[in-house]
N, CA and C of each residue as an Amber inpcrd file, in Angstrom:
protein
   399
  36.8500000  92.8960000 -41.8360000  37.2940000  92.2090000 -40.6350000
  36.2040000  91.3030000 -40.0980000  36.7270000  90.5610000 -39.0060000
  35.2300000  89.7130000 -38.2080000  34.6440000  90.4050000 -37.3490000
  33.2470000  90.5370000 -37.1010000  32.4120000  91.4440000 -36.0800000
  33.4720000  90.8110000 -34.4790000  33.0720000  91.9920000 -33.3970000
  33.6300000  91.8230000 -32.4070000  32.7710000  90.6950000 -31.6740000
  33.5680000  89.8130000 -31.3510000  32.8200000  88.8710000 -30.0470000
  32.3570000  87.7370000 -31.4550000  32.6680000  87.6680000 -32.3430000
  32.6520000  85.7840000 -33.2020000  34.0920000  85.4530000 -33.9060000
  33.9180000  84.5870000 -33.7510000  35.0060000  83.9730000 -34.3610000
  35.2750000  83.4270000 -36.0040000  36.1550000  83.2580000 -36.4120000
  36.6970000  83.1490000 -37.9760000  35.9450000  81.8470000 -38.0540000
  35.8340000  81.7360000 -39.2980000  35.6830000  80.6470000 -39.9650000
  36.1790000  78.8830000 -39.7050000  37.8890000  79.4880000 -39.9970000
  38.5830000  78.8560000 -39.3200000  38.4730000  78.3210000 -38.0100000
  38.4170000  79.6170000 -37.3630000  38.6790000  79.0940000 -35.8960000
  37.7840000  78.4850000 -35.3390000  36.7230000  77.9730000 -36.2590000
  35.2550000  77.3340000 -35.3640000  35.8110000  75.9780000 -36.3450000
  35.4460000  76.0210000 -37.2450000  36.0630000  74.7790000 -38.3170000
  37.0590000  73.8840000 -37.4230000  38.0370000  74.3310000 -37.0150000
  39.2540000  73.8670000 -36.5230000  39.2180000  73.1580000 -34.4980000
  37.7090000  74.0340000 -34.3700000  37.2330000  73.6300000 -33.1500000
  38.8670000  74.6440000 -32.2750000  39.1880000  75.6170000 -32.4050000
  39.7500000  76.4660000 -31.8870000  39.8760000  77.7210000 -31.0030000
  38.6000000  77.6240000 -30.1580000  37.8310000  78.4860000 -29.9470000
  38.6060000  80.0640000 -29.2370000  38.4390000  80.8690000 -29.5420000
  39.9420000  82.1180000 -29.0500000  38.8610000  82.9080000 -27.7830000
  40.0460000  82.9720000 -26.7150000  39.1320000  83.2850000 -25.4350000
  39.3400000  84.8880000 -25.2800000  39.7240000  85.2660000 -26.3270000
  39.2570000  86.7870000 -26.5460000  37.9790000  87.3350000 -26.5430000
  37.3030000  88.8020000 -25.8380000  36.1000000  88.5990000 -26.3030000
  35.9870000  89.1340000 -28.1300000  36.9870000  90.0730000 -28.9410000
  37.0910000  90.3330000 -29.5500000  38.2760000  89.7020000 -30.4570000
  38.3620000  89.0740000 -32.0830000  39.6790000  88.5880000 -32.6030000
  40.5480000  89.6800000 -32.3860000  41.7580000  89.2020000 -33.0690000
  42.6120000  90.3590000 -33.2660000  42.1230000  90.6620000 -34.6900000
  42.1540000  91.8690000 -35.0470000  41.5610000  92.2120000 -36.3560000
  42.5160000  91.8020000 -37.6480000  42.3300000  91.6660000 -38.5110000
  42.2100000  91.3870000 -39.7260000  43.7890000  91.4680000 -40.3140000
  44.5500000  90.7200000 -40.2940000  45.7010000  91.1470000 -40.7100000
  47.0220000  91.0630000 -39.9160000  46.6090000  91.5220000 -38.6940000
  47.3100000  91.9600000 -37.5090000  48.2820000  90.8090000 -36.7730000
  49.6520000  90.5370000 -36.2790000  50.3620000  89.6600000 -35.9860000
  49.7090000  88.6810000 -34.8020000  49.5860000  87.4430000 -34.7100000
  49.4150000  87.1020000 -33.9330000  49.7330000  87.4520000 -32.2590000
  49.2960000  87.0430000 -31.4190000  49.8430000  87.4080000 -30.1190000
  50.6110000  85.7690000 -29.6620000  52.1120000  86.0330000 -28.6990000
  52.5710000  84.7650000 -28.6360000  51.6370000  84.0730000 -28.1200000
  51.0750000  84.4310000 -27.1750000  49.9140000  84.2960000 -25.9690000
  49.1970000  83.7510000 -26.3720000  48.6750000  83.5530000 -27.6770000
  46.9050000  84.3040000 -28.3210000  46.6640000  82.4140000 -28.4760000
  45.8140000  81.8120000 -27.6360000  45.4220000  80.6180000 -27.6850000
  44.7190000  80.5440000 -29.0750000  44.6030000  81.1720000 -29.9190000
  43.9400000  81.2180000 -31.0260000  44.7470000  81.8200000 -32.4800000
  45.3560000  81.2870000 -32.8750000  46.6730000  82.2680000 -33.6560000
  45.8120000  82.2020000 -34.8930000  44.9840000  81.6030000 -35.3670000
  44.4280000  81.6050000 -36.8550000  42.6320000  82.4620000 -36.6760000
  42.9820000  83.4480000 -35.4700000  41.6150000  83.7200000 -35.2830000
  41.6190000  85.0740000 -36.3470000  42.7370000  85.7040000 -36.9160000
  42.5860000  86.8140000 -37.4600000  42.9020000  86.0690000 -39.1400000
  42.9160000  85.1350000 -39.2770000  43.0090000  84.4680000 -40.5570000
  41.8290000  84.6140000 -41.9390000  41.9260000  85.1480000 -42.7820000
  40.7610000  84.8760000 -43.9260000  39.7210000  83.8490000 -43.5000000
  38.3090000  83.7290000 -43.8960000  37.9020000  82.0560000 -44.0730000
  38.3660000  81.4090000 -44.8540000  38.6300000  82.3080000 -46.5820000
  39.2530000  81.6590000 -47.4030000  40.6160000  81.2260000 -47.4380000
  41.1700000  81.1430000 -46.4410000  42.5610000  81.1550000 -45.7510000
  42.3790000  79.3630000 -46.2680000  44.2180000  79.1350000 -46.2120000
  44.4550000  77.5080000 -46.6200000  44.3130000  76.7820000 -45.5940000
  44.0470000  77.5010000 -44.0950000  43.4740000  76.3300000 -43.0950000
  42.0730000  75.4090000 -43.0180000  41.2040000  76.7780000 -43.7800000
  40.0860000  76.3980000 -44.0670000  39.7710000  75.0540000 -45.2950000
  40.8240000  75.3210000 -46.1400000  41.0620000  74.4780000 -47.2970000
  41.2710000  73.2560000 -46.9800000  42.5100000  73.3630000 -46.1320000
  42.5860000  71.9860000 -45.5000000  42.0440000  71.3180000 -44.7720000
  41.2690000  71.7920000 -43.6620000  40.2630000  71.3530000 -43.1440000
  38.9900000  70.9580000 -44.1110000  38.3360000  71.6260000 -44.7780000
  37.6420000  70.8390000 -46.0140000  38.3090000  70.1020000 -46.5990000
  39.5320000  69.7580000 -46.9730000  39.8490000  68.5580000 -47.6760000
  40.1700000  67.2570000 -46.8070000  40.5030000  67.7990000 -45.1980000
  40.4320000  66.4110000 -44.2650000  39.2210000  65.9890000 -43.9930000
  38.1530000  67.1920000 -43.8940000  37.0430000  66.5980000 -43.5870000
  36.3380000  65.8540000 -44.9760000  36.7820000  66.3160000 -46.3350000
  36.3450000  65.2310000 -47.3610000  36.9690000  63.9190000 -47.0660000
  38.4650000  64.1640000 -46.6090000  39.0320000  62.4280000 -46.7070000
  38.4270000  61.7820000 -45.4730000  37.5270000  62.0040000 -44.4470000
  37.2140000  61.4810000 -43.6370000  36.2900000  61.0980000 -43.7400000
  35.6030000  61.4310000 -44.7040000  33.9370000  61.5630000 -45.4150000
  34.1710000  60.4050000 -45.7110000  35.1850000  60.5420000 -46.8220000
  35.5340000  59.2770000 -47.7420000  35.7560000  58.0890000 -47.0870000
  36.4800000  57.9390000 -46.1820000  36.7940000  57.2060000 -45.1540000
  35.6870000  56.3270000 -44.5160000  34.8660000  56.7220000 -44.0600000
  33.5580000  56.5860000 -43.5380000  32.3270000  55.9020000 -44.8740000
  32.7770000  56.7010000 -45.7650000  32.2860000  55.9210000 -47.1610000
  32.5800000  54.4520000 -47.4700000  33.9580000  54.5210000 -47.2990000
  34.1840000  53.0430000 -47.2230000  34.2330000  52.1890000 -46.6350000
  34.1820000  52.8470000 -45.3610000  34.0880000  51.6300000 -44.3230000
  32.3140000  50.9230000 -44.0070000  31.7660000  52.0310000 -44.5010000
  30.0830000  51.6870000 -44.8130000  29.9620000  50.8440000 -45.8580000
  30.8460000  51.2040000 -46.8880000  30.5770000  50.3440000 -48.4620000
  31.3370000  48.3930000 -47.5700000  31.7550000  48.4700000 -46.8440000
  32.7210000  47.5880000 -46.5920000  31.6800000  46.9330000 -45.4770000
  30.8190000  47.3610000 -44.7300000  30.2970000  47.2080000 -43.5970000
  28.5980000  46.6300000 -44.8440000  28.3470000  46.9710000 -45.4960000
  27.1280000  46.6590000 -46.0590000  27.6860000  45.3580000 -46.9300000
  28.5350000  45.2170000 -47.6620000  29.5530000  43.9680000 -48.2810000
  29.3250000  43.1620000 -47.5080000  29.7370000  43.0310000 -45.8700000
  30.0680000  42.4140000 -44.8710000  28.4740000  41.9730000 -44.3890000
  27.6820000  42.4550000 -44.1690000  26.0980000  42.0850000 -44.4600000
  25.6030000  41.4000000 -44.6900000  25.7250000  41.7700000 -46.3020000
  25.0590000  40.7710000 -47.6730000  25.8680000  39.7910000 -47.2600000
  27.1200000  39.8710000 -47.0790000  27.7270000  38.2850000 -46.9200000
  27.2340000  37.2440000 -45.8020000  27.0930000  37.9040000 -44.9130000
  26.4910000  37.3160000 -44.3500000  24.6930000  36.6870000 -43.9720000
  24.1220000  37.5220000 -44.7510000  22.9020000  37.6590000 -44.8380000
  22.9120000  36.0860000 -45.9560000  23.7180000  36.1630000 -46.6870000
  24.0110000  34.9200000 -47.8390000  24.3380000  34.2140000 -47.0200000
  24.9250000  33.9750000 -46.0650000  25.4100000  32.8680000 -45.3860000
  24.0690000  32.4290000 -44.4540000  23.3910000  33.3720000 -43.9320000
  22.1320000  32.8640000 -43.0300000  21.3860000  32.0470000 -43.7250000
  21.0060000  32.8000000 -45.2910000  20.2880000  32.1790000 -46.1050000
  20.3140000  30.5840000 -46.6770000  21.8820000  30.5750000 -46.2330000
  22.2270000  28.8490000 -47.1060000  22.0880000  28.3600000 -45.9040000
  22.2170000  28.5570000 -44.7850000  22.2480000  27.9570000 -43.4160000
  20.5990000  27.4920000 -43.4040000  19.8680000  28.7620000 -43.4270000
  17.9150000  28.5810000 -43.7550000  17.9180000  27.6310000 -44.2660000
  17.9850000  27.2900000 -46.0750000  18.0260000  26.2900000 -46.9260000
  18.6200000  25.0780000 -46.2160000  19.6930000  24.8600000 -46.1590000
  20.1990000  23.7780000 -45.3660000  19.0040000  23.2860000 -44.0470000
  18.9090000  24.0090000 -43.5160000  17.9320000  23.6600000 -42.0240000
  16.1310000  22.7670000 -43.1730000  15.8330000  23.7100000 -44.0810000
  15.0570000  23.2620000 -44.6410000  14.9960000  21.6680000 -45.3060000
  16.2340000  21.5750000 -45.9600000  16.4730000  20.8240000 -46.5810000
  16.4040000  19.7310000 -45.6890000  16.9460000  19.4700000 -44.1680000
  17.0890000  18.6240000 -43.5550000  15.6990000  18.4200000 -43.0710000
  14.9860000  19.2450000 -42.7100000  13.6170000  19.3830000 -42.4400000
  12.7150000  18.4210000 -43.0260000  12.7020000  18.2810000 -44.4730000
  12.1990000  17.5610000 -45.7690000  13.1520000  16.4900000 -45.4420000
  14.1140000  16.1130000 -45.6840000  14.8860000  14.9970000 -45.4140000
  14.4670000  14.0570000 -43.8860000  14.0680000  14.9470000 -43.4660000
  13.3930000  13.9890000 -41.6070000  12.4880000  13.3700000 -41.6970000
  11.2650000  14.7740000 -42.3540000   9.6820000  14.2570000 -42.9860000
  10.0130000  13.1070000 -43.3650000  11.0230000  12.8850000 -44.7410000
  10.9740000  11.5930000 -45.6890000  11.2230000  10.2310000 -44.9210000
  12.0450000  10.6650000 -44.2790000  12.6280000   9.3360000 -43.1740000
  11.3160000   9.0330000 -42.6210000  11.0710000   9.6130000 -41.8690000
   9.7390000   9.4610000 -41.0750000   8.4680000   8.4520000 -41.5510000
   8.3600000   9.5800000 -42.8990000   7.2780000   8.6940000 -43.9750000
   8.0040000   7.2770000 -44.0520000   8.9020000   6.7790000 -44.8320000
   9.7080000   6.0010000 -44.6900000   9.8970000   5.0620000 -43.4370000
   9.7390000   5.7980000 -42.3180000   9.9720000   4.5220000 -41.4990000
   8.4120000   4.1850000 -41.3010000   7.3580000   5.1220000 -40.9710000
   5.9370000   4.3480000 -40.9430000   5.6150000   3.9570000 -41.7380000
   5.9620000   3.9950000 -43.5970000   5.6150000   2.6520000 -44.3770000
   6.0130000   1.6200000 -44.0830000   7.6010000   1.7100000 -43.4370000
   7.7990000   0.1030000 -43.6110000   7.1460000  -0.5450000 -42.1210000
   6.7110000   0.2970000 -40.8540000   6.2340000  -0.4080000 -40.1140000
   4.4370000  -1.1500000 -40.5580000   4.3110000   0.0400000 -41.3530000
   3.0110000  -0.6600000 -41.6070000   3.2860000  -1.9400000 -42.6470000
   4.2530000  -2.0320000 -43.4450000   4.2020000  -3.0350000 -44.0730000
   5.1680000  -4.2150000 -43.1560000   5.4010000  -3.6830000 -42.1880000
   6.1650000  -5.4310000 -41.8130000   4.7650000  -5.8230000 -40.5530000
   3.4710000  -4.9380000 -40.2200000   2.9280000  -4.9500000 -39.6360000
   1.7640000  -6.1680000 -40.7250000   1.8100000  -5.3280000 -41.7540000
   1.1620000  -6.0270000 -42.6200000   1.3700000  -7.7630000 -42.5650000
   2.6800000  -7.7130000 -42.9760000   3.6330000  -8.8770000 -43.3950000
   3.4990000  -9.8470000 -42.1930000   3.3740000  -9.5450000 -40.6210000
   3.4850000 -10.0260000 -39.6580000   1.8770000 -10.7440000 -40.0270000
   0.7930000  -9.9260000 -40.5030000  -0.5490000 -10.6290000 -39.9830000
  -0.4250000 -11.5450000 -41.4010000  -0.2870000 -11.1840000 -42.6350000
   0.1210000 -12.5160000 -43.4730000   0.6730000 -13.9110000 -42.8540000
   1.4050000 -13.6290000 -42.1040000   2.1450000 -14.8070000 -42.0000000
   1.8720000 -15.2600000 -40.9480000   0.7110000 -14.6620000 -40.1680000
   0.4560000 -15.4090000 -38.7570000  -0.9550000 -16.0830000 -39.8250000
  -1.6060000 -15.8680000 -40.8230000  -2.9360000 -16.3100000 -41.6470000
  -2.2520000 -17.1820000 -41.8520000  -0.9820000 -17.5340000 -42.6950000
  -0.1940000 -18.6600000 -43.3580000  -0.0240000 -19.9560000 -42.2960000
   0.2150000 -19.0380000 -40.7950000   0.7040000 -19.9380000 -40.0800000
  -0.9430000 -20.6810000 -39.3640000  -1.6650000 -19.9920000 -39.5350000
  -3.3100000 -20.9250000 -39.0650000  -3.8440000 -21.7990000 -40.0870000
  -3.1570000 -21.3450000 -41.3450000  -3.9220000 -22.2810000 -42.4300000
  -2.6360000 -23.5100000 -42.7330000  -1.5780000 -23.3380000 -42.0230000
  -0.6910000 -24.8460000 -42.0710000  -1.1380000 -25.7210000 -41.1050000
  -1.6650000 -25.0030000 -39.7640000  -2.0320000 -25.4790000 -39.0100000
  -3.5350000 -25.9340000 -38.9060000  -4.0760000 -25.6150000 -40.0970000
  -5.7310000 -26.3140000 -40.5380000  -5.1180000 -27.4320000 -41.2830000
  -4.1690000 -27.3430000 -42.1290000  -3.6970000 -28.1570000 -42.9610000
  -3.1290000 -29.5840000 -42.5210000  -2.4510000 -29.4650000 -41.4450000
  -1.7920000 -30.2900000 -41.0200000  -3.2780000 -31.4380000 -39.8630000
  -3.6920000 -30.6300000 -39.7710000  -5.0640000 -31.3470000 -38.4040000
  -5.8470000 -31.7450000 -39.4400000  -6.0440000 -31.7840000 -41.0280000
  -6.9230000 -32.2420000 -41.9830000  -6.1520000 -33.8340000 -42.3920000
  -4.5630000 -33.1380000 -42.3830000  -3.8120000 -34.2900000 -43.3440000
  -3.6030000 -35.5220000 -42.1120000  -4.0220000 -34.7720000 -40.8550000
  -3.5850000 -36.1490000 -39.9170000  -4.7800000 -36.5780000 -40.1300000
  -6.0590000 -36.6050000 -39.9120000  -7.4850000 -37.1020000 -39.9450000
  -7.5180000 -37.8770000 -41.1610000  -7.0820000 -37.6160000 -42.5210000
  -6.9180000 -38.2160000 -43.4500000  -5.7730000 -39.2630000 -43.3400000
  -4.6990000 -39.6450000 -42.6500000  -4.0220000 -40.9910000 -42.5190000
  -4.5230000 -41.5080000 -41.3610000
């Protein structure tokens, strides 16, 4: 039988708690009363069974919703990653512009003092060719 004052297997498993201080012993008919009707039950009883097999499918349950929740992750963890790359990529793409636009200022900066030299030596040219007619 179960010692006086604990409860079955079951009846803790099942979260059933019987407000007896003693079960009914071992065998014995339930009471209509008896807030606890599976307190005189085997452990190896099929409540117990079933309760281990809900608490496996709940296991399982929880298994997958983790396997599903870590999936959900990586996917996204892949998605941060191309987002990173992308941000990078544009990053290097700004630099280049950048480089790009201060070459060409230095070369139209360049180009500007060429052509202001061109424009002093037409203007030597022209104050020579008048002195000469």
């Amino acid at each position: 039988g179960v010692p006086a004052g604990r409860k079955s297997l079951a009846a803790i498993e099942l979260g059933m708690g019987s407000t007896h201080p003693s079960p009914t012993p071992q065998g014995a008919p339930a009471d209509v009363s008896d807030p606890d009707p599976l307190s005189f039950a085997d452990p190896q009883s099929r409540p117990t069974v079933a309760m281990g097999s809900q608490l496996r499918l709940r296991f399982e349950q929880e298994a997958k919703l983790l396997k599903k929740s870590v999936v959900q992750v990586a996917r996204w963890d892949k998605r941060i990653q191309a987002r990173e790359n992308e941000i990078k990529n544009l990053e290097t793409l700004l630099e280049a512009e950048a480089d790009m636009k201060k070459a060409a200022e230095d070369k139209s900066a360049e180009l500007s003092q060429e052509l202001e030299n061109m424009r002093a030596l037409f203007s030597d040219l022209q104050i020579s060719n008048d002195r000469l007619s």
